[in-house]
N, C-alpha and C positions, 0 to 999 in steps of 0.2 A: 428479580434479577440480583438481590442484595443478598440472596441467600451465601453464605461460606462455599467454599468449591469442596468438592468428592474427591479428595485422591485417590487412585485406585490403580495402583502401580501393571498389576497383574493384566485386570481387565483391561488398560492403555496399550499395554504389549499384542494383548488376543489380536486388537483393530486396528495396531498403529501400520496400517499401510499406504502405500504411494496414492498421493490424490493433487488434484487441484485445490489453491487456496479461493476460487469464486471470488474472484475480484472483476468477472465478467463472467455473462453465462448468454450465448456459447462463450469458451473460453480462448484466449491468443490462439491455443495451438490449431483451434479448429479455421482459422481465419484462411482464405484462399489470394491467390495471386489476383493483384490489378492489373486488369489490361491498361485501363487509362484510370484518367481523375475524374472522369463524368460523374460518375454517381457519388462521389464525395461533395464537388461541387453542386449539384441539387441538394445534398441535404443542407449543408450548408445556407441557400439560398431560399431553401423552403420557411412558409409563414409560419411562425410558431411564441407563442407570447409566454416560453420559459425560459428565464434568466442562466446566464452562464458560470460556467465553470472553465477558468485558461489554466493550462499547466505550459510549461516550458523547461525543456530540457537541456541542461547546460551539462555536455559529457566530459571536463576536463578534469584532470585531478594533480597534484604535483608529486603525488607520493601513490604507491599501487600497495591496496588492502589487499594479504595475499587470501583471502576469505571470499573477494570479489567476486560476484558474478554479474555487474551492472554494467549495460553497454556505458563506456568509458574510455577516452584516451589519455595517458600517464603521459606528460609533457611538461618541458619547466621552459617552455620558450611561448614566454603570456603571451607572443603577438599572436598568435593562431587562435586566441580565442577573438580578436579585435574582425576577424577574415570573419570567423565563424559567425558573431554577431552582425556582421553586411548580409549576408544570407538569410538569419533570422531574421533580420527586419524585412526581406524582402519576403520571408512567408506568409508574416505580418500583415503586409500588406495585400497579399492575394486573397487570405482568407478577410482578413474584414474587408473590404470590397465585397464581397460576398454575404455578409453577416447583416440583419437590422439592427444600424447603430442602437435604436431605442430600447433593445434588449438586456435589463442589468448585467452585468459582473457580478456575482453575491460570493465568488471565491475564486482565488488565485493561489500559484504554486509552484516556487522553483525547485529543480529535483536534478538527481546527477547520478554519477558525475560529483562536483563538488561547487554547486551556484557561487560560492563567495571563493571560488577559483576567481571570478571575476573582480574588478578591482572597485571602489567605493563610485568612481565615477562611469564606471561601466557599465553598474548597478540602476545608479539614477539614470545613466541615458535611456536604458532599455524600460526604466516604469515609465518616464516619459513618453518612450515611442508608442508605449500600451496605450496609457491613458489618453492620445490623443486622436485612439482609432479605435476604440474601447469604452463605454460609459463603466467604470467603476464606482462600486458603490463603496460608499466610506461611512458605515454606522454601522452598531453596537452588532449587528448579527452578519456582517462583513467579514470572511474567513480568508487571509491572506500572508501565508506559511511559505518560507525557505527551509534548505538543510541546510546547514553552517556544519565547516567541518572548526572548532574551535581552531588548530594547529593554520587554519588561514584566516585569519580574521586579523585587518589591522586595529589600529588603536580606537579606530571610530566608525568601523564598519555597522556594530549591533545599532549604534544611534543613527546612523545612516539611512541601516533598514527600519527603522522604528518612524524616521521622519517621510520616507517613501509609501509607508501606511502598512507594512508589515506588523501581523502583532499576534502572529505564532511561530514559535520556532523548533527544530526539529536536529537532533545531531546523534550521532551513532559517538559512545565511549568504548560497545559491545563488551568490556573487562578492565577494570582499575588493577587488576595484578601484573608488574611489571613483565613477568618471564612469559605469560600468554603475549603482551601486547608485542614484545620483542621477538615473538613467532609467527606473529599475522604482521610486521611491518605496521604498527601503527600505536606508537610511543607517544602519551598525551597524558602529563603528570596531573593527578589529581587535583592540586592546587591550580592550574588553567579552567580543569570543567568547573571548580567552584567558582572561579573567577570569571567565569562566563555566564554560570547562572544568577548571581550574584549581578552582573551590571545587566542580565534579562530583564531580572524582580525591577530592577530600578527604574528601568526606562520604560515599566508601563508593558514590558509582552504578557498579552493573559493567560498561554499557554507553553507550556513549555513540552516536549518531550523527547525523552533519551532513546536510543535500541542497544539494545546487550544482545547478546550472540552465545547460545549458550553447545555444547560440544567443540571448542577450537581446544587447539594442541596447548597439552599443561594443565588444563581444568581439573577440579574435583570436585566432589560437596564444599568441600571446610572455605577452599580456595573462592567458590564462585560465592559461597554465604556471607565472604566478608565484603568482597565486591556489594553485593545486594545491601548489606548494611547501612555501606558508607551510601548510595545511594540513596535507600530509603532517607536516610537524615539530609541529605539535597533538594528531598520533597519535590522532585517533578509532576507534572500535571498528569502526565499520561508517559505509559510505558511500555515497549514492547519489546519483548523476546522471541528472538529468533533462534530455531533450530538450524544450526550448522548443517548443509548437506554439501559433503565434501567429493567433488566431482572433478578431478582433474583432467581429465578425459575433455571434459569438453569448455572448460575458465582454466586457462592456461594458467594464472600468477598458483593457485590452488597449488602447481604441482613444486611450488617452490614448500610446501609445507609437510612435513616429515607424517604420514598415516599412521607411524610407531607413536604417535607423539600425542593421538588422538585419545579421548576417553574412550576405553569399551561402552558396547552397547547398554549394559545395569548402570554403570557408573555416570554417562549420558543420564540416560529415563532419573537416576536420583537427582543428577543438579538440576534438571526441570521441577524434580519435585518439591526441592528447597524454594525453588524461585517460587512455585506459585504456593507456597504455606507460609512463605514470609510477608510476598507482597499481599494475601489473606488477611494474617494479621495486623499486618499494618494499615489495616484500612483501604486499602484498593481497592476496585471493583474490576470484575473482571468482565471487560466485553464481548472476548470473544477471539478467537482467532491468534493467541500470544499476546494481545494487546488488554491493558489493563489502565484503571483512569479512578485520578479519585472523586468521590462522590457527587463534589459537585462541580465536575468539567465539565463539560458539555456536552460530551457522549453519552457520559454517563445518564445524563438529566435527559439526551433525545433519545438512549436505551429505555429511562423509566417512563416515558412518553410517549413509547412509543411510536416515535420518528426518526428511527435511527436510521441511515441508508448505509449501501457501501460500495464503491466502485474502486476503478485503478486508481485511485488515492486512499484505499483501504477506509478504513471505517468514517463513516463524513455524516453530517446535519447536513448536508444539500445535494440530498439525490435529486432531486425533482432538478437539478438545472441539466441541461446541454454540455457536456466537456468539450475541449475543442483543444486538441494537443498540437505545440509547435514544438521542432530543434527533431534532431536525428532519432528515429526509434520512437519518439511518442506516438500514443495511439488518444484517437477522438471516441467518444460517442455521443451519437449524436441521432435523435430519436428510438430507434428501433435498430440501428446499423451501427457497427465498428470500423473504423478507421487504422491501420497502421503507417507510419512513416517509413520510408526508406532506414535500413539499420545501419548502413556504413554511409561514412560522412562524403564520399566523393559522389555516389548516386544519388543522396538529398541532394548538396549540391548543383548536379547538374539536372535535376529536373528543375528546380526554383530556377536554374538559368537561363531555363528553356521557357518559362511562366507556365510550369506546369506546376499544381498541387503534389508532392514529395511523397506520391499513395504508393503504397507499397503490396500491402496485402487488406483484404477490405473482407466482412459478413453483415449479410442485414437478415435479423433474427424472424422466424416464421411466428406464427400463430403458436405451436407447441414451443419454440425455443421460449416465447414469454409465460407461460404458464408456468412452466419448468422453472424460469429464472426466478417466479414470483415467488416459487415452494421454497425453491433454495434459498434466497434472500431473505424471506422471512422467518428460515429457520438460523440462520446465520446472525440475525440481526437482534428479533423476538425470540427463538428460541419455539416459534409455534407459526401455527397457520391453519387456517377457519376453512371449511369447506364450500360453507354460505359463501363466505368471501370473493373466493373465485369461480365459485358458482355465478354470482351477480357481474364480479368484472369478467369473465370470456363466453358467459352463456353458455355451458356446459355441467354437466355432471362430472363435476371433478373426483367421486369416489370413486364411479365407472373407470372413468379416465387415469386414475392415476394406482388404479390397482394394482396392476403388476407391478408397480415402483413399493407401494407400502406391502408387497405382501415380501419384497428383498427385505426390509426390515424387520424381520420375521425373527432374526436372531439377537439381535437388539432390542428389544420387545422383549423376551424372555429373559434376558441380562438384564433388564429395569434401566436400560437408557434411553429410550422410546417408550412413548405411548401411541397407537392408533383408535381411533374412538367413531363414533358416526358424524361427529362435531368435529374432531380437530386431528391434527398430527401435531404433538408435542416435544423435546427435548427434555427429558429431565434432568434434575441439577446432575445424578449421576452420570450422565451424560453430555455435558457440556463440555471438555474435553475432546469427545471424541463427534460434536456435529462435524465437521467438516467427511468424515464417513458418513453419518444418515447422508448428508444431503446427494451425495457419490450415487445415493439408490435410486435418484432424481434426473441423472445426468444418460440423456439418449445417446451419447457420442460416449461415452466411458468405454471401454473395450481391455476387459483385462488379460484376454491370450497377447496383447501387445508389447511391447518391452516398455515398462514403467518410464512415462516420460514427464512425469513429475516427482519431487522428494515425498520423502516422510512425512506425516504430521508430526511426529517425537524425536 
């Protein structure tokens, strides 16, 4: 996994087509409508002795990233988040009611939206409410991450979170050049990010991570390289890049952003290429997916041990727990099945008033959707996957079985990005880049006479 990455500008064009990023498999889109909350509520209450995963979604923001496409409401009148919060506790409380208290916590996570929209004491009421209908776990292998947008954070919000038991943190800069951030709406001087990372280091968070945005209006090479500089010298734990996919059609703020304004397509694929031969050199590890971690994060360490998982909180050391998503638009899993929330905040709302569970569109994965997820994930994750393997966990003949998916890899395979063997299906380093394509030759719901309804990999 430490090998240097393969740039291969040419080959990334041949395959950079529209795919899902497998942060579920099936994936949201395949998710079907609830009639009711029943079968949320059984898994839910089903016996099970693995430890949880809570996320919580706080959609408010006070400033709109015109790059957005995160369900989110742009509002500068804080008392609506104070409403929003009576509701969330009252999800709170329907779902544990339902939950085995004795079940750990082993990771938590506020997401947005903009969490420290909320104010320092709004902060601690809600870890309060948590922890007193929640067994949280508080040691060394305890994962419990916010997104801080720096431009909200008051004088003692970071000690706040640090004294709450918060001790990862997570904040989008996506560009230190002022004339990009002046195009996306989202002006945050250099001197704040060091000053935030700076009082992180101090008070004890052991991870930190930034996200850059790479294709927004104004970019170049020269441009995004000095960004990447002054970064790399900030020394974040973990980093991810994101490829801009510019859809105004359907993220309204987008169409506030000039299309004349955008890098062409070569010009795009080079500052990707900058980003990932710089953070190369400088020691990053790449794990996969835009996300890169230095050697010895955590990822990194449960990628070379392989124990790396990954779900809708993207690359994680705690797949084996239960996620259990609260607030508008989160989604749960939770054994075998997916969970979504109501997406607009008036229908959350009036199901939680009705004491109903806020289910919105719900899947529980067959016999083939986990095979499938196991191929995928572990090429995603490992970069390989054993035949023996799932042979022993589904009691099949997985070469049989999954033949017509490796014989699609047929032209990957001759490119030297794939290997298929009688033992394994591999990823090679020249290929690491482009897994999110193998694992596509995986996906029973893929359907490409469709109109592309996920972005780019590049």
């Amino acid at each position: 996994m430490s090998q240097h990455l393969t740039w291969d500008p040419l080959m990334i064009q041949r395959y950079n087509r529209a795919g899902p990023r497998y942060t579920s498999y099936p994936t949201a889109v395949e998710f079907t409508p609830a009639t009711s909350d029943a079968c949320e509520r059984s898994a839910l209450a089903a016996d099970s002795d693995k430890p949880l995963s809570l996320y919580f979604h706080i959609p408010f923001c006070r400033h709109v990233c015109y790059y957005c496409g995160c369900n989110k409401i742009v509002t500068k009148h804080r008392d609506r988040a104070e409403v929003y919060l009576a509701e969330l506790y009252r999800e709170i409380d329907l779902k544990a009611a339902l939950v085995d208290r004795s079940r750990p916590v082993e990771q938590l996570h506020l997401g947005g939206g903009t969490p420290t929209y909320l104010s320092d004491d709004q902060l601690r009421q809600l870890m309060t409410y948590v922890r007193q209908r929640f067994s949280l776990q508080d040691n060394e292998s305890s994962d419990f991450s916010i997104e801080i947008d720096p431009r909200e954070l008051g004088p003692d919000t970071l000690k706040t979170l640090r004294e709450l038991g918060f001790n990862r943190v997570s904040f989008g800069i996506q560009d230190l050049n002022e004339r990009v951030q002046i195009a996306v709406n989202r002006v945050q001087p250099e001197e704040m990010i060091e000053a935030v990372m700076r009082d992180a280091r101090a008070l004890g968070f052991r991870s930190i991570n930034i996200d850059l945005i790479y294709g927004l209006p104004h970019q170049t090479r020269s441009t995004f390289a000095e960004t990447l500089e002054r970064i790399i010298d900030m020394r974040p734990d973990r980093l991810s890049i994101f490829n801009y996919a510019h859809l105004p059609e359907r993220f309204m703020p987008q169409r506030r952003i000039n299309s004349e304004d955008l890098p062409d397509a070569p010009e795009k694929l080079a500052i990707f290429g900058t980003a990932i031969t710089s953070l190369d050199q400088a020691g990053y590890q790449y794990i996969g997916m835009d996300h890169f971690a230095l050697p010895d994060d955590e990822l990194a360490i449960a990628q070379q041990k392989g124990k790396l998982h990954r779900n809708f909180q993207g690359y994680t050391t705690h797949g084996n727990c239960d996620l259990i998503g609260f607030g508008v638009s989160s989604i749960s899993q939770i054994g075998s099945s997916f969970f979504q929330n109501q997406t607009d905040l008036n229908a959350w709302s009036e199901r939680l008033d009705n004491g109903q569970l806020p289910t919105m569109r719900q899947v529980s994965s067959t016999t083939d959707d986990l095979i499938r997820k196991t191929v995928i994930m572990s090429l995603l994750c490992h970069l390989t996957v054993h035949f023996d393997d799932l042979d022993t966990l589904f009691a099949i003949d997985s070469r049989s079985y999954l033949s017509g998916a490796t014989e699609q890899l047929g032209e990957m395979e001759k490119d030297g990005l794939v290997t298929v063997t009688s033992e394994a299906i591999s990823i090679t380093n020249g290929g690491r880049l482009m897994v999110r394509q193998a694992c596509m030759a995986f996906d029973a719901y893929r359907d490409d006479s469709e109109t592309p309804r996920f972005s780019k990999a590049i």
